[in-house]
Structures are given as C-alpha cells and as structure tokens.
PANUTOR-365374 format. One record per residue: residue in three letters; x, y, z of N, C-alpha, C in turn. Coordinates in steps of 0.02 Angstrom, whole numbers, plus 32768, in hexadecimal, padded with zeros to 4 digits. Layout:
residues N
ALAXYZXYZXYZ...
***
This chain:
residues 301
UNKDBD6CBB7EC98DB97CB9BECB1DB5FCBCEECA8UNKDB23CBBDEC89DAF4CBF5EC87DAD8CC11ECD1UNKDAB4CC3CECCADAA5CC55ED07DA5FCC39ED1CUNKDA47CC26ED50DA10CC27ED6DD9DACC47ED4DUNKD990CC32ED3ED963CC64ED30D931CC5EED62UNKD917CC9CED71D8DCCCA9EDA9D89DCCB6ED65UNKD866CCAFED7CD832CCABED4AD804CCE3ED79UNKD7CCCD0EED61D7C3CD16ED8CD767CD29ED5DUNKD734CD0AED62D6FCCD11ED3DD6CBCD68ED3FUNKD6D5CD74ED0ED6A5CDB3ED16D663CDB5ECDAUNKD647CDE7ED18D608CDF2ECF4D5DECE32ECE5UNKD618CE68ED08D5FACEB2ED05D5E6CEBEED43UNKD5D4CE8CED78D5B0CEA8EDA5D5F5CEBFEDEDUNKD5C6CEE9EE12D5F8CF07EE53D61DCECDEE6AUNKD5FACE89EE6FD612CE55EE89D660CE40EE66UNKD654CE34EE31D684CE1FEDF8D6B3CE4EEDE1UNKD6B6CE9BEE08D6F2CEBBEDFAD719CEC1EE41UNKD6DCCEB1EE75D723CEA4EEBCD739CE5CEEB7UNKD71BCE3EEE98D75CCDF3EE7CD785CE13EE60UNKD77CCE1FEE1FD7BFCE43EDF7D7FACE56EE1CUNKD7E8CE8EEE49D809CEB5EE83D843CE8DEEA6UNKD813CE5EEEC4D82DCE20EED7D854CDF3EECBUNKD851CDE1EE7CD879CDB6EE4FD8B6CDD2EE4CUNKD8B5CE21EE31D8DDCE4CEE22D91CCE37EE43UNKD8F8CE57EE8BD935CE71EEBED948CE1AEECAUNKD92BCDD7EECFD934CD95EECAD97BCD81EE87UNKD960CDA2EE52D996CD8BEE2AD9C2CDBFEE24UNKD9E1CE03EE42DA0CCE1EEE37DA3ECDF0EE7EUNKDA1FCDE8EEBCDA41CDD1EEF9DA64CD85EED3UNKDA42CD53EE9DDA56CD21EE87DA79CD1BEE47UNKDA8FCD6BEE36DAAACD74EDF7DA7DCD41EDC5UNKDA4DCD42EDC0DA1ACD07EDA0D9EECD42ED61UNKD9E2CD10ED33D9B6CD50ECF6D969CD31ED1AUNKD94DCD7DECF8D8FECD82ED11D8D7CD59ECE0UNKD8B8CD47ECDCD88DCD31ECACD838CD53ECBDUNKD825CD6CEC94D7DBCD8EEC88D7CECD72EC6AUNKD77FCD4FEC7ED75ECD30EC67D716CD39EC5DUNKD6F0CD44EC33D6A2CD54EC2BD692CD2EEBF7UNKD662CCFFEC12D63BCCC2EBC6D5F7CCF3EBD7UNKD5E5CCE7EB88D5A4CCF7EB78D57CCCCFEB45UNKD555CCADEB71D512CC84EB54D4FDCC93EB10UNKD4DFCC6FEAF1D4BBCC7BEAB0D45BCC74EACCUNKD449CCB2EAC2D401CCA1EADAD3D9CC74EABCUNKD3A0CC66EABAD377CC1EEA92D364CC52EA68UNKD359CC39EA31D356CC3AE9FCD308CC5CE9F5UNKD2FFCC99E9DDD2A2CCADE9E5D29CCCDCEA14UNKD2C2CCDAEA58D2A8CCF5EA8ED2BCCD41EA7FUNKD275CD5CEAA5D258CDAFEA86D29ACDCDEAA3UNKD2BDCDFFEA70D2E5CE23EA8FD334CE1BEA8EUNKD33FCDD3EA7CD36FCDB5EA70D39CCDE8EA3AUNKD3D9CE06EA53D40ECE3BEA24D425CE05E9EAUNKD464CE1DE9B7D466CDFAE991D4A4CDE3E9ABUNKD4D0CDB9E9A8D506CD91E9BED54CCDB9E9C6UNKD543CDF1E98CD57CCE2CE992D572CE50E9BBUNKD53BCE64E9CFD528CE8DEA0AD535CE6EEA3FUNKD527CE32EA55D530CE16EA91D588CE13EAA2UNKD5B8CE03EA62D5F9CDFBEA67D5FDCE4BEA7FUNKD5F6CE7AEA67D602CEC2EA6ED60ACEC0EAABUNKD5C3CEB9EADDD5BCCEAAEB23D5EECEA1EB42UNKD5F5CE58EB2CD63BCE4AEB4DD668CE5BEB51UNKD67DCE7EEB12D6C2CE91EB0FD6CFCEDEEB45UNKD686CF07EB4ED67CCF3CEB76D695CF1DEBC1UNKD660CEEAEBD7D67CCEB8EC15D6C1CEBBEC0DUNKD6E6CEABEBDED725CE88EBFCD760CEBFEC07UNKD73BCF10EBF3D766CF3BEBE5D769CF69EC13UNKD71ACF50EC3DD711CF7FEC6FD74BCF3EECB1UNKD731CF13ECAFD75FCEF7ECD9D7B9CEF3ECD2UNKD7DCCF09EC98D7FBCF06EC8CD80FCF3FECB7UNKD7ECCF87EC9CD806CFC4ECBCD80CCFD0ED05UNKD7DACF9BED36D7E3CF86ED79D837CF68ED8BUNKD842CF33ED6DD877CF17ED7ED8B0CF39ED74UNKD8A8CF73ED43D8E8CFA4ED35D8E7CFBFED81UNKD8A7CFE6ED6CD8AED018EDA5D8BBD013EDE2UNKD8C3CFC3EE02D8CBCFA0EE3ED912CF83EE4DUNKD92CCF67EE08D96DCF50EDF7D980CF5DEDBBUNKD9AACF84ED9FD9ACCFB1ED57D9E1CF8CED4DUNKDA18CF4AED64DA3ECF31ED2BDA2DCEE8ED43UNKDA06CECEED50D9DACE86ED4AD9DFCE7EECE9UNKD9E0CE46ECECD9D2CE2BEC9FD9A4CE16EC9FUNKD961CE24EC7FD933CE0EEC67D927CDEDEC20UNKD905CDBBEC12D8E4CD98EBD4D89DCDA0EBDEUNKD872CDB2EB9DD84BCDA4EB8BD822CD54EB83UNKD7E9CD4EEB9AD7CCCD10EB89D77ACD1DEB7FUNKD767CD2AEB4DD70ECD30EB49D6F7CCDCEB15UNKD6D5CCCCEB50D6C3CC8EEB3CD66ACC95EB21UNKD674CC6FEAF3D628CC5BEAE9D5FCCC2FEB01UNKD5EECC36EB3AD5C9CBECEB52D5ADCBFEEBA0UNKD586CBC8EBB8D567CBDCEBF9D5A0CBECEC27UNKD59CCBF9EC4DD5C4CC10EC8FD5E0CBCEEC9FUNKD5BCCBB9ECD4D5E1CB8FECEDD612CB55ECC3UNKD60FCB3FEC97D620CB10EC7DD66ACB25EC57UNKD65CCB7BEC4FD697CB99EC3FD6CBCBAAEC84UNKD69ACBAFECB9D6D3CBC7ECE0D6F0CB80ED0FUNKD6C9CB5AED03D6F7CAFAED0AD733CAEBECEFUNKD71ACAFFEC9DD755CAEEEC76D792CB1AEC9BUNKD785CB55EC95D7C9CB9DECA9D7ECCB6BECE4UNKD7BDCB83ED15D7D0CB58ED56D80CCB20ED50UNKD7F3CAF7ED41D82BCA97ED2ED85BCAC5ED08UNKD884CB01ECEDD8BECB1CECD9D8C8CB57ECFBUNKD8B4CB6AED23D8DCCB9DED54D8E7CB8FED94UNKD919CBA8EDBED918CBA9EDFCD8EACBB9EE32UNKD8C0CBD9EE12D879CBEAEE32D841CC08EE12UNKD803CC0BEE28D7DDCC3FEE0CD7BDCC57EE43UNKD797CCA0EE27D7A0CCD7EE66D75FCCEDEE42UNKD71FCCE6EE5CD6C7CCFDEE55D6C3CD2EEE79UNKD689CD4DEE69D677CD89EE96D637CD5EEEB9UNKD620CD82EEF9D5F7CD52EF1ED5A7CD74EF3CUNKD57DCD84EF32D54CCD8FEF4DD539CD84EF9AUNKD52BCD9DEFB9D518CD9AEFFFD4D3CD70EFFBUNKD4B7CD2AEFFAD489CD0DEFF7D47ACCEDF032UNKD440CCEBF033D422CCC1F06CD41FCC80F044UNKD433CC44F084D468CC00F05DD414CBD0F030UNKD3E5CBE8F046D3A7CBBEF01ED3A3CBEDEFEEUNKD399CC1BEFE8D3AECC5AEFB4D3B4CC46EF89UNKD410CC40EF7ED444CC2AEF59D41BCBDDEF22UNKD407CBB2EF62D3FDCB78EF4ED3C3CB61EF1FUNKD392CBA5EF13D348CBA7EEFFD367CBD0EEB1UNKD391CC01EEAAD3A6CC0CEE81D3E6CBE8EE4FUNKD3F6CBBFEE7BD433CB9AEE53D482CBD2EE4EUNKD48FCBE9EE70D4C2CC0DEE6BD4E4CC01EE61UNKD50DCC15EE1CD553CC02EDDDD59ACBFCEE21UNKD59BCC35EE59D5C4CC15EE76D5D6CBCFEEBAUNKD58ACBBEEEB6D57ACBA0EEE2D596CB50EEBAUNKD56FCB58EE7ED594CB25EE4CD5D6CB24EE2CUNKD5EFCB46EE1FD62ECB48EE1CD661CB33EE46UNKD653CB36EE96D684CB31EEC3D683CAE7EECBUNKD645CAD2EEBED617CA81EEEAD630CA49EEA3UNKD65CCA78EE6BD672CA43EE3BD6C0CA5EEE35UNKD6E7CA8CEE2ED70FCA9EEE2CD748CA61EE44UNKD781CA59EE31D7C2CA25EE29D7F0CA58EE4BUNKD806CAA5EE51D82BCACBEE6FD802CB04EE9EUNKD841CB2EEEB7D811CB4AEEE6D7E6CB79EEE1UNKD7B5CBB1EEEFD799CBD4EED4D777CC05EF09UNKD790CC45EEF1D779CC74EF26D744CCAEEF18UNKD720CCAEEF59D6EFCCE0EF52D702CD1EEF69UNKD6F1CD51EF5FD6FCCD95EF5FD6A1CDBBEF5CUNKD694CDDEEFACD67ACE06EFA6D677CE4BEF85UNKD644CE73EF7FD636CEB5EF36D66ECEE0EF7DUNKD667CED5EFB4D67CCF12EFECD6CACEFEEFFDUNKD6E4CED6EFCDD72BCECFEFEDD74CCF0FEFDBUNKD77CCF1EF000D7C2CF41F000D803CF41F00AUNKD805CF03F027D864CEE9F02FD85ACEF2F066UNKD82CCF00F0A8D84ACF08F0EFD802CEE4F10AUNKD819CED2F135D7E9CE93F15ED7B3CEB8F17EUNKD77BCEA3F171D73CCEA1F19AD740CEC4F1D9UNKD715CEEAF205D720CEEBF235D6EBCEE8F255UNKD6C7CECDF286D698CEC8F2B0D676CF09F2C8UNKD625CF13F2CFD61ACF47F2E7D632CF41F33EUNKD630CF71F364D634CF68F3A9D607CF98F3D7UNKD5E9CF84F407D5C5CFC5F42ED5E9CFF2F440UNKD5DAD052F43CD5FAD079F445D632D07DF401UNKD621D075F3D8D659D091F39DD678D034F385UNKD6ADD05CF33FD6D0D01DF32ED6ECCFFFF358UNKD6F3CFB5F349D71FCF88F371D76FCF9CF354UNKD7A5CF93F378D7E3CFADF35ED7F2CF7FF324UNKD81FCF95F302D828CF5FF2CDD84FCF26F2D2UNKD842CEE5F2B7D862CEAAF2DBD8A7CEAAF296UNKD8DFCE89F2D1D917CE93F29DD90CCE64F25EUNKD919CE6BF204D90ACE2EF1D4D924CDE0F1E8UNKD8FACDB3F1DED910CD72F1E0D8D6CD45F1B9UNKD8FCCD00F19DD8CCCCC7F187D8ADCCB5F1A3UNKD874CC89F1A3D84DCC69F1CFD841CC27F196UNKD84CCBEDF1A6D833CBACF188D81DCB7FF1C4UNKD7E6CB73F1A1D7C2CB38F1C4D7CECAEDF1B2UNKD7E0CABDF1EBD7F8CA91F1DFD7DECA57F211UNKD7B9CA33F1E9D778C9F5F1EFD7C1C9BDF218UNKD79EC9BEF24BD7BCC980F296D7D4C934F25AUNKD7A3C925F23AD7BBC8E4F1F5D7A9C912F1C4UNKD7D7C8C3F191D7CDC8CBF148D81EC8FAF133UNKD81FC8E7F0ECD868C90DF0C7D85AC95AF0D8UNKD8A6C97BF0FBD88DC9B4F0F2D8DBC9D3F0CCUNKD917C9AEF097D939C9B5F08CD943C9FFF043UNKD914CA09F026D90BCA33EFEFD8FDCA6DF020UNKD8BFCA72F043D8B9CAB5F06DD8E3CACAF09BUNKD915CA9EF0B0D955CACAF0ECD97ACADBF0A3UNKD995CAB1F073D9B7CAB9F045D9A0CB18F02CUNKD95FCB0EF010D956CB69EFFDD963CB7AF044UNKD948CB79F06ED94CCBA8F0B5D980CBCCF0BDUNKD9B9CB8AF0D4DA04CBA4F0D8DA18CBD3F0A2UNKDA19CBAEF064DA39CBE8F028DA0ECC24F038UNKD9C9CC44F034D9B5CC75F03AD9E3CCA4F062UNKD9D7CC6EF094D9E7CCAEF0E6DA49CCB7F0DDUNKDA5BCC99F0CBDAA1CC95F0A7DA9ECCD3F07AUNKDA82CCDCF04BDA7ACD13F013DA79CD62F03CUNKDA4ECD62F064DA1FCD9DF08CDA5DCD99F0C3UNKDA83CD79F0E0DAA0CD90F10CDA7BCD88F144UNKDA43CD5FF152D9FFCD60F173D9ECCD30F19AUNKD9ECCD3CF1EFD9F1CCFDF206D9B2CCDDF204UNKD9B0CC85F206D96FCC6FF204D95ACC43F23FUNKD911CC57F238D8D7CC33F26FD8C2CBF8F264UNKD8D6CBBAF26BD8A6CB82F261D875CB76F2A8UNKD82ECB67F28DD7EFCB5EF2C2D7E9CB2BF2B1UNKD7C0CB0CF2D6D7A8CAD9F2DED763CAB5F322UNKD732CAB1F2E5D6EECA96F322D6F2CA5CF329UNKD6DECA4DF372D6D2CA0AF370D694CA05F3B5UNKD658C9E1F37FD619C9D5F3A9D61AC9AFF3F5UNKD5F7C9D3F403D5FBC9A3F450D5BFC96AF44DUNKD5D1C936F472D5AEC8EBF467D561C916F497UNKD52EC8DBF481D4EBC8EFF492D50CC8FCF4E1UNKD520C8CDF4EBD521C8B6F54BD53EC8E6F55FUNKD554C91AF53DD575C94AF56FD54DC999F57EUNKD508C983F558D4C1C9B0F545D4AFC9AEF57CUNKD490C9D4F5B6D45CC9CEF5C9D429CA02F5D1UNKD3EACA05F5E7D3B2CA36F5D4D3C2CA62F609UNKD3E5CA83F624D405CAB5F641D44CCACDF637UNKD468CAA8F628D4B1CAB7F61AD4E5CA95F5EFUNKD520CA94F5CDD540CA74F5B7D57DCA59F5F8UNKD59ACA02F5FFD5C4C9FDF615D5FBCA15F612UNKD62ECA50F637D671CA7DF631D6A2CA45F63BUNKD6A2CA00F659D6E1C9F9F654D6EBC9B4F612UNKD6A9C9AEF5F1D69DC97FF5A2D6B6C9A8F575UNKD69CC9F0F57BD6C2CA10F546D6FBCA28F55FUNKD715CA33F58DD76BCA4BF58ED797CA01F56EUNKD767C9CDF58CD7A5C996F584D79FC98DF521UNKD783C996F4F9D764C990F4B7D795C9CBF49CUNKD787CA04F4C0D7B7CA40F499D81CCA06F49FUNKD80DCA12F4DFD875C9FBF4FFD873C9CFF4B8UNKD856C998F4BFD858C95FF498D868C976F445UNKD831C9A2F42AD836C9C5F3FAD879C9EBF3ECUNKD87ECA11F418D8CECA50F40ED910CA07F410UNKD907C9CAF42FD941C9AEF423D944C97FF3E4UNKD8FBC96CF3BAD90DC94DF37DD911C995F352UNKD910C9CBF351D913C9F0F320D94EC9FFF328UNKD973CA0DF35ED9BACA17F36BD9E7C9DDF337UNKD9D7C9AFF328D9FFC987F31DD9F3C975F2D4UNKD9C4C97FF2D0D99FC98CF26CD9CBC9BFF257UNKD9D8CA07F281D9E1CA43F259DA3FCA46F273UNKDA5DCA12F28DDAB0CA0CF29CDACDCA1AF262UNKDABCC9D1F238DAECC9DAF1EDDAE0CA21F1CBUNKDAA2CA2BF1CBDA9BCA6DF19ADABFCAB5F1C5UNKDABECAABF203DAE1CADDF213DB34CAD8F20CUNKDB39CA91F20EDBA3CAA2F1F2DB96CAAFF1B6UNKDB70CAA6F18DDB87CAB4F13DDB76CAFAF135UNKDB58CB17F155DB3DCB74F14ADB4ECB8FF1A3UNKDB91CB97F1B5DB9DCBBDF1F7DB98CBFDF1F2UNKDB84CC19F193DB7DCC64F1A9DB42CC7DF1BAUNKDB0ECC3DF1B6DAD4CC58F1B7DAB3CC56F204UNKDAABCC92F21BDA77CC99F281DA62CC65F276UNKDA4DCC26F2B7D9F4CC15F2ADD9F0CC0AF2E5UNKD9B6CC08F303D982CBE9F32ED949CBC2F31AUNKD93ECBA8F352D8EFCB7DF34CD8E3CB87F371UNKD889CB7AF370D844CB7CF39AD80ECB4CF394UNKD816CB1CF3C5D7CCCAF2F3B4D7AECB07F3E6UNKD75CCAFCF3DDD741CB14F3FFD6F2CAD8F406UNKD6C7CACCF429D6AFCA87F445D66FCAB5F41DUNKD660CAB6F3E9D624CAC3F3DCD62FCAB0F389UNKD5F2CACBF34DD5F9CAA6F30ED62CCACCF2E6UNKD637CAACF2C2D678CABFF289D644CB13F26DUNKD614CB01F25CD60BCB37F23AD607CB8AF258UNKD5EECB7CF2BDD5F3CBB3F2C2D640CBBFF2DAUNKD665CB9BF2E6D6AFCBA3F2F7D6C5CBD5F2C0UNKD6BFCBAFF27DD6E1CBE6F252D6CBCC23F23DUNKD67BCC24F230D653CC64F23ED674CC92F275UNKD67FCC7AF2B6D692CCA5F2F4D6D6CCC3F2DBUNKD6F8CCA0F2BAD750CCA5F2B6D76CCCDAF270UNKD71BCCEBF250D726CD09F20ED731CD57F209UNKD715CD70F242D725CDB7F242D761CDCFF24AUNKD77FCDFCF230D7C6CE20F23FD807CDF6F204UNKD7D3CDB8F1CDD813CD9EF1A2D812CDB3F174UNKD84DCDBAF152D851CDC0F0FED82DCD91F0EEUNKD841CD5EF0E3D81DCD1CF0B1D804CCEDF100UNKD7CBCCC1F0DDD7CBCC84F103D7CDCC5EF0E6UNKD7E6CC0DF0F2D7E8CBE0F0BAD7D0CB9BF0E8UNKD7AFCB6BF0ADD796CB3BF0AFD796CB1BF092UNKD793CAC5F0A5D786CAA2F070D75BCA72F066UNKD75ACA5CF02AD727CA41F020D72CC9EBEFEDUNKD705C9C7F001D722C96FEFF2D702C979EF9AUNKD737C954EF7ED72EC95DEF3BD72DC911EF1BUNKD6CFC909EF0ED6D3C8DAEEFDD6C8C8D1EE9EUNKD6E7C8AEEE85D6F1C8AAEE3AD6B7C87EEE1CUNKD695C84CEE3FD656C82EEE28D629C861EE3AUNKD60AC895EE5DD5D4C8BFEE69D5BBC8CDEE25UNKD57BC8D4EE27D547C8F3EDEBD535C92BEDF9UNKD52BC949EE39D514C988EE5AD54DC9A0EE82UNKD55FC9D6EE74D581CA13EEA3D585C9FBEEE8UNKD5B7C9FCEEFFD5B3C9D9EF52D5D2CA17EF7AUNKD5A9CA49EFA7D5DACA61EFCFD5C9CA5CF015UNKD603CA4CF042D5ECCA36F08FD5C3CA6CF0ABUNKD5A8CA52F0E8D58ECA96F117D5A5CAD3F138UNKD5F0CAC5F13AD624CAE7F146D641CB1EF11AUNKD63CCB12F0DFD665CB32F0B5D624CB52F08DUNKD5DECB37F099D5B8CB60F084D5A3CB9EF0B1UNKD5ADCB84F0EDD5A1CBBEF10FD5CFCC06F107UNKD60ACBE1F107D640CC29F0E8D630CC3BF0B5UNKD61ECC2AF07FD60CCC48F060D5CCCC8CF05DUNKD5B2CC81F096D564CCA1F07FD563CCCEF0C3UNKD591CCB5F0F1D588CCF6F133D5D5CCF8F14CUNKD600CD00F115D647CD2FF130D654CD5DF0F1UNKD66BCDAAF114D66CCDCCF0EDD6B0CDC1F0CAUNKD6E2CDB2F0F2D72DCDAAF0CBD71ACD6CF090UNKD76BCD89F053D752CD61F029D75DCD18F03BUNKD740CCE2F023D758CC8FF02ED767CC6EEFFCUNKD78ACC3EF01FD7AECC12EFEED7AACBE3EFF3UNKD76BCBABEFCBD776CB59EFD4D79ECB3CEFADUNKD7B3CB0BEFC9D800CAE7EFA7D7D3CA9BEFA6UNKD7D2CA77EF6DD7C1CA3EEF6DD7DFCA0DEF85UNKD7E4C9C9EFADD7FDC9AFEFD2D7F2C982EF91UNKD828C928EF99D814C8EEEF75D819C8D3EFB0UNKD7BCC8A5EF89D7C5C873EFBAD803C84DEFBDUNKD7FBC812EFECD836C7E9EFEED827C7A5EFCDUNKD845C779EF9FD81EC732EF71D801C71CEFA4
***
C-alpha cells in the first residue's frame, strides 16, 4: 500500500519553514512522505522588472532547497519529494490538497478584516479545501504555548488536544482526525464546547446562574453521549469535556492555551463560489498561537 502524503506549501518565508517543521515531525510520526511544494506564477507579460522564466525557476528551486534543508535538519530520515509547480498558489495548492492526507501552511498573525482586505492564500485555501489543512505559526516549536502570568511564567500546562465541537451539524471527520491525532501523540484530548445563552436569561445587571447551569448540565449530557462510541473505538486515548454557557468562539479561544494542536471544523459545501469559513474556525485561526487544524465536515443530502 503506498504511503500517505502530507503536502506542505512553501514560500521561503519564516512562516512556511515552521510548517515544514511541522509537516516534518507530522510525517515521520505517520511514516507518511513529505511533499514540498512551491508554485510560481508567471508575471504579466511587460511588467517593469519582470526576471526571465529561468531565473524565476532558479528561485524556486533555491525555495525548495532551503526548505528541504529545514526538514532534514528537523527529521533527517523523513522522505521527501519534490514538487515546483508553475501556477498561482492557490489553485496549486487545491489541486495538492484533494491527494494528500493533509496540507500544512504557514500562518501569519492577522487581524481577521486584515486577512479579509488582503485576500489571504490561506484564508482561501482552507474556505475551499476537500481535506484537512493546518496552520502553523513562524514561533512554533513542538511544545505548547504558555500563557503569560502575573509575577513570572505560568507553570507549564501538561500537552493535550483541544477540538472544538459545534452543539449541531456532522461532526464525524473532525473527532475522526482528533482521535487519530491524539492516538499518534499519546495525547490526551479536550473537546469544548459553547453554547449561547437565550436572550431571556440576559439581564441589564446580571446573567441568570441557574439558565446557564441548567444549559451547561444539559450540554455535558448530549456531548457525553455524541463522544460514547468514539470513546470505545479509541480507549487509549484521555478525554474530557467542557461546555461552557457562553459563544463557541470564545469557549475555544479560552481552551487554546497550553495545546499542541487545536482542531476544528468546518461545513464543506461543494456548490459554494466563495471560500466559506465559519466564525469559529476563523477565529482560530487569527488569535491562537498553537498550530490548527480545520477538518472539512460534509454536509448531509
């Protein structure tokens, strides 16, 4: 049976060699080959400055050699392939994507209108992507985040997953990566979960304590019973859960510090014309430092 390929897009920049990093140590844990990947555009035709087409390949081939020497130096018997594509980015790293087990971007720290005013290749990529696809901050290192604290560091929290997991809707592909991950790592996992409190339990002084206790109980016993089967089929893997009576997005924001990965997912619709990514999974993206992982969900017919 061939092996798994991890893809992992580069571009020279700090961002795109702590993916590498990432991929690396990803496909040596999955006995999986690396795939390096760098497409390069053909500029328009005229424009001042424009190198000649051998020069630009040269480029690349520098890109793919400097990233190459990353992934040695991180995992020195990983198998790597070569892939220098000719063509825009994204459309190359779609194609990669639909034939590997994943692809693994480097991620910019953007403010989320930012991102959206510039069009960001990974912002698009994820919001079309068919498999899962992970971001990787320029500051990763293999050990989890840690919170500042008053009076010195906070101690270090022991490694674990964190996936966020939406009250409805399919969430069968994202426990599916979750479990295998935290299976791989030896690593127990966190599923969170927000759930809004109804207007009526608002009021202009206070929130009702016993609307939201009864919303959490209610919550911890349908998630208990969502996450049964998946726990007989993976007993090696820790877990807990946490819901908590406020929005999905700051639940998992709150739950992100101290993880290796966080993962999410996201509804994958096949008629879309535009990039679709929820509020949730955009937010991980743009204010958690661990790397993330959205897993595309299918709708249901």
């Amino acid at each position: 049976m061939e092996p798994e390929v991890i893809t992992v897009g580069i571009d020279g920049t700090p961002e795109s060699l702590a993916a590498v990093r990432w991929a690396a140590e990803e496909a040596d844990r999955r006995h999986a080959v690396l795939r390096l990947l760098h497409a390069w555009g053909t500029p328009a035709a005229g424009e001042p400055g424009t190198p000649p087409d051998h020069d630009r390949h040269a480029d690349a081939r520098r890109t793919w050699a400097q990233a190459l020497r990353t992934a040695r130096a991180h995992r020195a018997n990983v198998r790597v392939i070569e892939d220098l594509v000719r063509s825009e980015a994204v459309p190359a790293l779609l194609a990669a994507v639909a034939e590997s087990r994943m692809l693994v971007l480097g991620s910019r720290a953007l403010a989320a209108w930012k991102s959206y005013v510039l069009g960001d290749i990974s912002l698009e990529v994820v919001g079309r992507a068919e498999r899962p696809v992970v971001l990787v901050r320029e500051g990763w290192s293999g050990r989890p985040a840690v919170p500042e604290a008053e009076g010195g560091a906070a101690p270090a929290p022991d490694p674990h997953l964190v996936v966020g997991l939406s009250p409805k809707g399919p969430c069968a592909a994202l426990l599916s990566f979750a479990f295998d991950a935290a299976a791989l790592r030896g690593l127990p996992l966190h599923v969170v979960q927000g759930r809004r409190l109804p207007v009526s339990a608002r009021a202009p002084w206070a929130i009702d304590l016993s609307v939201a206790e009864e919303i959490v109980e209610e919550g911890e016993a349908a998630l208990r019973e969502r996450l049964r089967p998946w726990q007989r089929c993976h007993p090696e893997v820790a877990l807990r859960w946490t819901v908590r009576a406020e929005s999905p997005t700051r639940t998992l924001v709150h739950s992100a510090p101290g993880a290796v990965l966080l993962l999410v997912g996201r509804r994958h619709h096949h008629a879309a014309f535009l990039p679709r990514v929820g509020p949730v999974a955009h937010a991980a993206m743009h204010h958690v430092a661990c790397p993330v992982a959205v897993i595309p969900e299918e709708e249901a017919p």
